[in-house]
C-alpha positions, -999 to +999 in steps of 0.1 A: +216+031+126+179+028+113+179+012+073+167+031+047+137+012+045+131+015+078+127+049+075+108+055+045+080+028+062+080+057+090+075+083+068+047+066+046+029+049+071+032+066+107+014+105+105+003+128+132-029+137+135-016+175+145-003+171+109-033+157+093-054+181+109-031+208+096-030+198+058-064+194+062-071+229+075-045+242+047-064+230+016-096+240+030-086+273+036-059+285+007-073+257-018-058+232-040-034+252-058-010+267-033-014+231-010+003+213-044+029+243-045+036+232-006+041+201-021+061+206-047+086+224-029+088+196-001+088+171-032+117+193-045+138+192-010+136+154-004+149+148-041+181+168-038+185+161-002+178+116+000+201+101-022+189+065-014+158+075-021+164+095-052+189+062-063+160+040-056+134+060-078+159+052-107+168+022-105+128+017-107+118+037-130+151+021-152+139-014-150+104-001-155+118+011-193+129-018-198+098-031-209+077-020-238+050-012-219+070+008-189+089+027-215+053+037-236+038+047-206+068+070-195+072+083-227+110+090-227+139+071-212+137+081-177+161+106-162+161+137-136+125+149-149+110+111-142+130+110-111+112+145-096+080+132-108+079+103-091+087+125-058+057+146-068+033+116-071+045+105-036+039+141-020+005+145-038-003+108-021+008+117+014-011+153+010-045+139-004-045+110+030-034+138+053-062+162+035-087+127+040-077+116+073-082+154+082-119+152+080-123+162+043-123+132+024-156+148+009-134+162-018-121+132-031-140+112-055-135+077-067-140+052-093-138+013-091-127-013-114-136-047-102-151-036-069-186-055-080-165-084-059-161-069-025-196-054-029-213-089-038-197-100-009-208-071+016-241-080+003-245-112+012-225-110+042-192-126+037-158-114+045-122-117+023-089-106+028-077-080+005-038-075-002-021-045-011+007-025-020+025+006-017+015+013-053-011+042-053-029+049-020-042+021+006-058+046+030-079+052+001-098+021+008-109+033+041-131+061+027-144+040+003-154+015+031-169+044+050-187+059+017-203+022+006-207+012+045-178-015+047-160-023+076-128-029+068-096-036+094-063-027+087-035-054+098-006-033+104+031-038+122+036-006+138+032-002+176+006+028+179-025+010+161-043+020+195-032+056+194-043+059+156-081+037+164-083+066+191-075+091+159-105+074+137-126+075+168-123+113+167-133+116+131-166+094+136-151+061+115-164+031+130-161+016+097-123+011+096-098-003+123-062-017+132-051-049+140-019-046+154+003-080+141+029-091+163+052-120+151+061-136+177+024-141+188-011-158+172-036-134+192-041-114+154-044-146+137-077-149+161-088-111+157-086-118+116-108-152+119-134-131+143-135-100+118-140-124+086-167-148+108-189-112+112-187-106+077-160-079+075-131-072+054-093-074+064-069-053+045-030-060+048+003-046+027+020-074+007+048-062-011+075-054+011+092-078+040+088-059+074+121-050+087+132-075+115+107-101+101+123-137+104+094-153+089+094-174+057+100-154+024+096-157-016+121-146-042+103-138-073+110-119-105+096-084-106+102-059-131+134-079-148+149-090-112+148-110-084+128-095-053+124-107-017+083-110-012+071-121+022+048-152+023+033-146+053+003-128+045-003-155+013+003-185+040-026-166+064-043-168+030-045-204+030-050-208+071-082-188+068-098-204+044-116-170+026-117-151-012-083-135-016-079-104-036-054-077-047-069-041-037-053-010-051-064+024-053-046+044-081-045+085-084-065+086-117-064+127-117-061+149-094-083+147-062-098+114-086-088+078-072-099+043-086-101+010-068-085-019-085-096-055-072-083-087-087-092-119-075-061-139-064-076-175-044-115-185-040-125-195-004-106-230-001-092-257+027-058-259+019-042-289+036-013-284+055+011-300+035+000-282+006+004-242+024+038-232+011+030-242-024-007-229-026+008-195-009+035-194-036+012-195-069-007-172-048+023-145-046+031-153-082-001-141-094-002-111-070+032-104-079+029-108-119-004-084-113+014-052-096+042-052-121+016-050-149-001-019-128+029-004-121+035-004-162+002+014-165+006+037-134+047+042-137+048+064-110+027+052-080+051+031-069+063+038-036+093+017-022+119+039-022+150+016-009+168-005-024+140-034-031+160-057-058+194-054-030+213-053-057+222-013-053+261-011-044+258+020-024+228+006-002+230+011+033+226-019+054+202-031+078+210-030+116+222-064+122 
């Protein structure tokens, strides 16, 4: 049996481009209004229907109240009402990337908060390695790479990064591709070191260890608990030898987005000996920086399985 978060990584991350097409086609032709009523009601359907997911977005949202800052930006100890619009957030997400990817990304529009450091670097012709989340929306960053004329590649783990660089091939983006990560091989580790040697960004998720990874992994408090975080992308950090930085891109308002870009390492040779413990104050800072954005941005978090593994009705992982 597939885990929980095995299948919410499916949902979030794998889309059609029939569907994206078709979302697309949907808010361009019957408008914003009745395309967030879609979404609602499929919002509405997933919340009665996944209990994993709807025990997830609690146990979240109850650790986020925990602190003064979580509880002043939810307003209210969180129950049901938090619960369905946290859902909602997630819908409005997957709608405004399927409405983007669709070809219509025109009618987004963007802000930045600390973007000056990527765009220094475009300019003079360096490359970093950005980290994400699934807090707020990482496709995001591709249309701001194709609107300020980055190229940006997305490391991924999924098998159809071919089928989706044919997808971006058919909207006209030459601005933004895949990189297909395989653990048991190196061949990415060279495609990463080419893409940063020309200059270009590379873009990975952070937060969440893949499912069937075996590679090393961090346990760090998050949000009032302990939480498995993967090292692997802050060990690349210190193999490559680049600027490191946290990149987020936040729903502000609706069809509104801003980029959030934190420095997390300067460009530095980090002896070998030294990898695991430069990679580890690396992930402490990164880590230490999404908990304060998720107190500001409460519901653009996106893990909806158990992430703490400390829910006693959590399914397990296939062994």
């Amino acid at each position: 049996m597939r885990s929980a978060r095995g299948r919410w990584s499916q949902l979030a991350e794998v889309g059609s481009a029939r569907a994206m097409r078709c979302a697309a086609g949907f808010h361009r032709h019957l408008g914003r209004r009745p395309t967030l009523v879609a979404a609602a009601i499929t919002c509405a359907y997933f919340y009665a229907r996944n209990g994993t997911a709807r025990r997830a977005s609690r146990r979240y949202l109850e650790r986020l109240a925990a602190s003064p800052e979580g509880r002043a930006a939810l307003g209210r100890v969180p129950d049901f009402r938090n619960g369905v619009r946290h859902f909602f957030e997630f819908a409005v997400n997957l709608l405004d990337r399927m409405i983007a990817w669709g070809g219509s990304y025109d009618v987004m529009s963007f802000e930045h908060d600390g973007s000056g450091h990527i765009f220094e670097l475009a300019r003079t012709g360096r490359g970093a390695l950005l980290l994400g989340a699934h807090l707020g929306s990482f496709d995001m960053f591709g249309f701001v790479a194709r609107r300020y004329d980055l190229v940006v590649n997305v490391v991924v783990f999924h098998q159809n990064a071919e089928r989706i660089n044919r997808f971006l091939e058919s909207l006209g983006s030459e601005k933004v591709r895949l990189i297909q990560l395989d653990p048991n091989s190196i061949g990415a580790v060279f495609q990463i070191r080419a893409c940063l040697a020309r200059g270009e960004f590379v873009a990975m998720l952070a937060d969440r260890v893949p499912p069937g990874a075996t590679g090393p992994t961090a346990e760090m408090s998050f949000l009032g608990g302990l939480a498995q975080f993967s090292l692997g992308p802050f060990l690349l950090a210190g193999l490559l030898e680049c600027p490191v930085y946290l990149a987020l891109c936040v729903r502000t308002g609706d069809s509104n987005y801003t980029t959030l870009m934190r420095p997390l390492a300067p460009a530095e040779r980090v002896p070998r000996i030294e990898r695991e413990k430069r990679a580890r104050e690396v992930l402490a800072r990164y880590v230490l920086l999404i908990e304060s954005i998720c107190q500001r941005h409460p519901y653009q978090w996106f893990n909806f399985y158990d992430f703490w593994g400390d829910d006693p009705n959590r399914e397990q992982a296939p062994r």
